[in-house]
C-alpha distance (Angstrom), angle and dihedral (degrees) to the residues before:
residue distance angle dihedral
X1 . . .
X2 3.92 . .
X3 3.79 120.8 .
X4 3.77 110.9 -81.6
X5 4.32 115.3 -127.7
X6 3.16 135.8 -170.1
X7 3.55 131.7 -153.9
X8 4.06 135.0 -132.8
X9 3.60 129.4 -167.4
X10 4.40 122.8 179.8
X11 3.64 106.4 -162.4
X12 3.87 116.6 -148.3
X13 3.06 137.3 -169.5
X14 4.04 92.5 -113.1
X15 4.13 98.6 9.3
X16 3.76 132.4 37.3
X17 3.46 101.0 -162.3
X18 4.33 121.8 -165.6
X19 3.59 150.2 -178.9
X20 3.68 143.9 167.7
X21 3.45 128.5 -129.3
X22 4.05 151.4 149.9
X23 3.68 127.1 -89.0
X24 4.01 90.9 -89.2
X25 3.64 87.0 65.0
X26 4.09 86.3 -109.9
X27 4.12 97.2 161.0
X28 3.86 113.8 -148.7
X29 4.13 99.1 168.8
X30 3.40 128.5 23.9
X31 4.00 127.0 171.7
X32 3.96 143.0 160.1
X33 3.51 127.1 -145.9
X34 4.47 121.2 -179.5
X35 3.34 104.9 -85.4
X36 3.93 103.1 -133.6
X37 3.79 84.9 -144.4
X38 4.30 88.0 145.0
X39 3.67 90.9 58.2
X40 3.83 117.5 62.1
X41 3.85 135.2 -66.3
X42 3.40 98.9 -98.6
X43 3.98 93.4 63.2
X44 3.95 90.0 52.1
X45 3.57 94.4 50.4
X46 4.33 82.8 51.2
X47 3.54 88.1 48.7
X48 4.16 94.8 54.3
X49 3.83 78.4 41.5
X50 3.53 98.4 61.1
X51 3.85 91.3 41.5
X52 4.20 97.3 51.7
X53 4.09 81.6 47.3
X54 3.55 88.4 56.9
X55 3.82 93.1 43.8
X56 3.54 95.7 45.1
X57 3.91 91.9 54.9
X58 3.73 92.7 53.9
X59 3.84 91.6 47.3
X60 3.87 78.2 60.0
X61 3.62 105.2 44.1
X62 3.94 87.2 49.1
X63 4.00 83.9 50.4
X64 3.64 98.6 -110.8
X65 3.42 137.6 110.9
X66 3.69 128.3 -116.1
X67 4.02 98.1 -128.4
X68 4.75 104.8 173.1
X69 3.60 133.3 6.5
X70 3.87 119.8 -138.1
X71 3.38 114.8 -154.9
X72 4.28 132.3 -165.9
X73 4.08 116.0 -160.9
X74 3.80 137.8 165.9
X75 3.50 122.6 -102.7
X76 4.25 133.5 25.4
X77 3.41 110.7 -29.9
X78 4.16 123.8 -159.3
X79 3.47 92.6 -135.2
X80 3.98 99.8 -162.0
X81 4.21 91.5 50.2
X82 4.02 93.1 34.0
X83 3.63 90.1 -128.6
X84 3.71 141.2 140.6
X85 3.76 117.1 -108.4
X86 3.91 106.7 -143.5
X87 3.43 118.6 -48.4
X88 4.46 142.1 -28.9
X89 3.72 116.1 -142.3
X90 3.36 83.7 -145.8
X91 3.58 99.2 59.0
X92 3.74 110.8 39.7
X93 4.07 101.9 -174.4
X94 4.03 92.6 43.6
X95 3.71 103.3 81.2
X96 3.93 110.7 143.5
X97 4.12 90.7 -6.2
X98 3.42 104.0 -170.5
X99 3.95 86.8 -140.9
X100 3.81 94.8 171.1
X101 3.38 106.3 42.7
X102 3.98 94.5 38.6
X103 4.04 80.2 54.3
X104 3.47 103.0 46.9
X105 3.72 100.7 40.4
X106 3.91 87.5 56.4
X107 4.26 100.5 43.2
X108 3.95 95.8 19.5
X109 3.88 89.0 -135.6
X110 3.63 129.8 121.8
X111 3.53 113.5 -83.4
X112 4.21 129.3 -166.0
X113 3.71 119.3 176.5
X114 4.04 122.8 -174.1
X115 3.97 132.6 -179.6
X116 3.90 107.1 -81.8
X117 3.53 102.9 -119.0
X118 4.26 89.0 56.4
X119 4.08 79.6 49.2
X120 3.44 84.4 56.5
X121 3.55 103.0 46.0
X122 3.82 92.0 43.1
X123 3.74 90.2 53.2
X124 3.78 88.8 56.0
X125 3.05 99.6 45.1
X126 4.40 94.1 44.6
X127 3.95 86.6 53.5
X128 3.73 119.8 -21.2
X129 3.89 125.8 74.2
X130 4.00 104.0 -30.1
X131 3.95 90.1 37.3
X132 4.22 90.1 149.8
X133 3.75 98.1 20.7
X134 3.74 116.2 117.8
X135 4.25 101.7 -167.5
X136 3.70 103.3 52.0
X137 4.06 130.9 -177.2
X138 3.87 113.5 -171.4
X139 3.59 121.4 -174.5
X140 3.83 128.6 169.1
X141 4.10 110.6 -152.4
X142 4.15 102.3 -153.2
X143 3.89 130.6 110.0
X144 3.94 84.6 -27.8
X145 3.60 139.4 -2.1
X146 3.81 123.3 -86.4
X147 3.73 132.6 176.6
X148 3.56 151.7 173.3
X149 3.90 132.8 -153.4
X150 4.23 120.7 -150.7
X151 4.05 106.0 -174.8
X152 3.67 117.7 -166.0
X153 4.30 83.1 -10.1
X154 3.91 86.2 -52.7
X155 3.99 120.1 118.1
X156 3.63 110.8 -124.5
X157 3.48 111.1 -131.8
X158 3.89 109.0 171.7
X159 3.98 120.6 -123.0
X160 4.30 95.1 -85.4
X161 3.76 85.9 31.0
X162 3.47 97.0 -104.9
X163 3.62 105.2 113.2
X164 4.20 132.7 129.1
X165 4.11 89.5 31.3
X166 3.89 74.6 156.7
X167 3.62 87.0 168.1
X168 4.09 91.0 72.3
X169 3.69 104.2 52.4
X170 3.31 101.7 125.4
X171 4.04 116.5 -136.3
X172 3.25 103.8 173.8
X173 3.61 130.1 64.2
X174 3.88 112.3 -118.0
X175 3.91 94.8 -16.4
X176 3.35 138.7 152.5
X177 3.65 116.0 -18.5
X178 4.34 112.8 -107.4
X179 3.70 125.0 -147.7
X180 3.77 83.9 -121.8
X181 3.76 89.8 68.8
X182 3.95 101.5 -104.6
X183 3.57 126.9 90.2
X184 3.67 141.1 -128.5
X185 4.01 89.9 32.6
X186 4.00 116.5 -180.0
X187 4.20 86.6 -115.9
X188 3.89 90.3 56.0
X189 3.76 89.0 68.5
X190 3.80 112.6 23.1
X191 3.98 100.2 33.9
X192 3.64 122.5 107.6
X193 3.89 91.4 -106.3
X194 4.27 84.6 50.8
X195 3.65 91.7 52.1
X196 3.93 88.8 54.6
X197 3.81 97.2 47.8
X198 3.68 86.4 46.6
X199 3.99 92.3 56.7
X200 4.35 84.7 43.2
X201 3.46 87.1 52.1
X202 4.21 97.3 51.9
X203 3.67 84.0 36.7
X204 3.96 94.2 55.5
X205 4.00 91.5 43.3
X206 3.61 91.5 49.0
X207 3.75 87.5 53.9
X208 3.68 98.2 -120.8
X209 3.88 133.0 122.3
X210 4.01 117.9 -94.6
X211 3.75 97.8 -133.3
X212 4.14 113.6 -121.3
X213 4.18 121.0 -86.1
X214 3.46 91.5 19.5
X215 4.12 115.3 -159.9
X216 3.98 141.0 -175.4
X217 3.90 77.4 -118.5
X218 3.66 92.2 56.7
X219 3.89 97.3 52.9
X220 3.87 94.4 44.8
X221 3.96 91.5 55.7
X222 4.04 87.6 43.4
X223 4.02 88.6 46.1
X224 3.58 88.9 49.1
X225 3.89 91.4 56.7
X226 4.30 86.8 44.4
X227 3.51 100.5 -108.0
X228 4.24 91.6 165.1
X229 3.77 92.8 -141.6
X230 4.09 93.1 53.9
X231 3.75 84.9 57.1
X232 3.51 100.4 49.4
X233 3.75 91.8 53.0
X234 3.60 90.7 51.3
X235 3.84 92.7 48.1
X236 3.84 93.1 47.0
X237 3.72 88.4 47.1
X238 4.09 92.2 54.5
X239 4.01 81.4 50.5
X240 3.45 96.2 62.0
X241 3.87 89.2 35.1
X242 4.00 85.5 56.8
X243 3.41 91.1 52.8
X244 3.40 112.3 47.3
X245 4.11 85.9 41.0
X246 3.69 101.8 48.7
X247 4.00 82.1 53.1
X248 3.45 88.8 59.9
X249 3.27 100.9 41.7
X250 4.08 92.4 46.9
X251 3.72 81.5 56.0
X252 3.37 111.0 51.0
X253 3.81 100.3 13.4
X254 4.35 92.5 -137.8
X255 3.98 116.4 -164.9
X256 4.24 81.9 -137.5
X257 3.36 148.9 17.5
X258 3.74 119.4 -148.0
X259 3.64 122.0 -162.8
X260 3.56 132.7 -172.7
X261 4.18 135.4 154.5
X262 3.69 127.2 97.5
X263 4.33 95.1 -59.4
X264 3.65 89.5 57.7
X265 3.85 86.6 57.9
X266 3.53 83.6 69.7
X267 4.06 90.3 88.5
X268 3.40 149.1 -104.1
X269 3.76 91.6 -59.0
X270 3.75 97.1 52.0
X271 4.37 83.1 57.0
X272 3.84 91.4 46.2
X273 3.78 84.1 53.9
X274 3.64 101.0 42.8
X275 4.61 76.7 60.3
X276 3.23 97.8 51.0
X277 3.69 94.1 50.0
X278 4.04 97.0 47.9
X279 4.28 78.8 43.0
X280 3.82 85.8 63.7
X281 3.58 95.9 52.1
X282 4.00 111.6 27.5
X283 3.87 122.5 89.2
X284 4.07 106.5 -99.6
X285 3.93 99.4 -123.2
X286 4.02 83.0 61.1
X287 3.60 94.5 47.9
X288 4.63 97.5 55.1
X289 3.65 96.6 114.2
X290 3.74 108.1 -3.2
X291 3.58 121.7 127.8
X292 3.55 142.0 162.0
X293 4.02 130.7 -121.0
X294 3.42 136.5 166.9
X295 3.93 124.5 -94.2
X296 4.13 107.0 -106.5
X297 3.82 98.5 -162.1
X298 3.71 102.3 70.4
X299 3.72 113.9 169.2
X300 4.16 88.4 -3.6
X301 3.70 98.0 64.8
X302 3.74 100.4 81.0
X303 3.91 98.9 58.1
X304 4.04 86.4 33.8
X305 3.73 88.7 57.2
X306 4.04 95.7 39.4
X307 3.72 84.5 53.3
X308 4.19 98.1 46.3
X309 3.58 85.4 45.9
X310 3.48 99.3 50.9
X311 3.89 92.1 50.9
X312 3.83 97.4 50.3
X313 3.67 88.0 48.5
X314 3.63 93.2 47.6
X315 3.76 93.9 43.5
X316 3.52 96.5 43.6
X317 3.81 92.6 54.3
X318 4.07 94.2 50.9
């Protein structure tokens, strides 16, 4: 009997990137093709297509045999049909994608599709930075604020599949208005985009110039020099970070907190902060034992979680 492979495919809103590999999550091919996620459905699904043919053929060259497919999307995700709930800003053309069915009507192979930032989160927590924790927060720090949730090892999904849009909690009363129609959402204060609007704002009331194209990368390096205003931002950032976290973590009382997205590439540092500013603000029988690391997949964990995810289910339902 040949090795058995699964498949995992992270669909973004430019890239879907891919890769096939065993049960263990051992990867041996990866690839990324454009997306075509700004022209209709029908071209994304030929895209994925293309990249399962691809994956299926080396399965068979290595003399295996691609046996699930795993895949990571925007948006809610009905879980038990593998289907898009309404609509992803993100993805114009891929309201109600019928990811499963679409799949599995094409290949004839099981199919299991999840909400990318629980792919995430499951990746991490399969073999990345809470590999062996059972109570897992995952929360990617970017242009907004995703998460996932694993209790006792089990993603946490919500009952219309809709649960851990971290990103939306809102902390303050009557704030700033969100694209998702609320206002005062946790990502309109401790995103990347919020850290550089507060470092405009400090700029603008200290009557100096915000330099052009702006980025978290930007303040850090002008913080690091001890430009005052660079440092506030950061430290009104952590704040918001804090509070939104210590929420969380009052809530569902995780052993870790994994975060990943372009802030956490700010460092170690930047992570021990982000704990010490949820320590300030969490109750202390939630905080014995919890820390918080940095995620170590980076751009992998979306196929690496697509494919883990597709094995367990597959195994599972032998």
């Amino acid at each position: 009997m040949g090795t058995e492979f699964y498949a995992g495919l992270d669909l973004g809103g430019t890239f879907l990137k891919y890769a096939l590999g065993t049960a263990a999550g051992k990867i041996v091919k990866k690839g990324k093709k454009p997306s075509r996620a700004d022209e209709t459905q029908e071209q994304v699904f030929g895209v994925m297509f293309e990249a399962i043919d691809e994956l299926q053929k080396e399965a068979q060259r290595r003399q295996g045999e691609l046996k699930a497919i795993g895949v990571g999307s925007p948006g809610a995700i009905d879980f038990d049909k593998g289907r898009l709930i309404g609509s992803t800003p993100n993805i114009a053309c891929w309201a109600n994608a019928d990811i499963r069915g679409k799949i599995r009507d094409k290949f004839h192979l099981p199919v299991w599709a999840d909400n990318d930032a629980n792919i995430m989160a499951f990746a991490e927590s399969r073999q990345g930075a809470a590999k062996g924790y059972r109570n897992v927060l995952c929360t990617t720090l970017g242009t907004g604020i995703g998460g996932g949730i694993l209790i006792d090892g089990e993603l946490y999904r919500g009952t219309n599949y809709a649960g851990t849009e971290i990103g939306h909690m809102m902390i303050v009363h009557d704030g700033i208005p969100c694209n998702c129609g609320g206002r005062g959402c946790f990502e309109k204060y401790a995103s990347a985009p919020a850290m550089v609007q507060h470092y405009v704002n400090l700029l603008n009331e200290s009557g100096k110039k915000a330099p052009k194209n702006v980025s978290t990368v930007t303040i850090f390096q002008k913080a690091a020099a001890g430009q005052a205003e660079a440092i506030a931002a950061i430290e009104i950032t952590l704040a918001y970070l804090g509070t939104g976290f210590a929420s969380l973590v009052n809530i569902f009382n995780p052993e870790i907190l994994v975060v990943g997205g372009g802030v956490a590439d700010a460092g170690d540092d930047f992570i021990a902060r982000i704990q010490k500013a949820i320590a300030k603000r969490a109750m202390k029988p939630a905080l014995k034992g919890f820390k918080v690391v940095r995620a170590v997949l980076g751009n992998e964990a979306g196929f690496v979680g697509g494919i883990r995810l597709a094995a367990e289910m597959f195994l599972k339902s032998r």
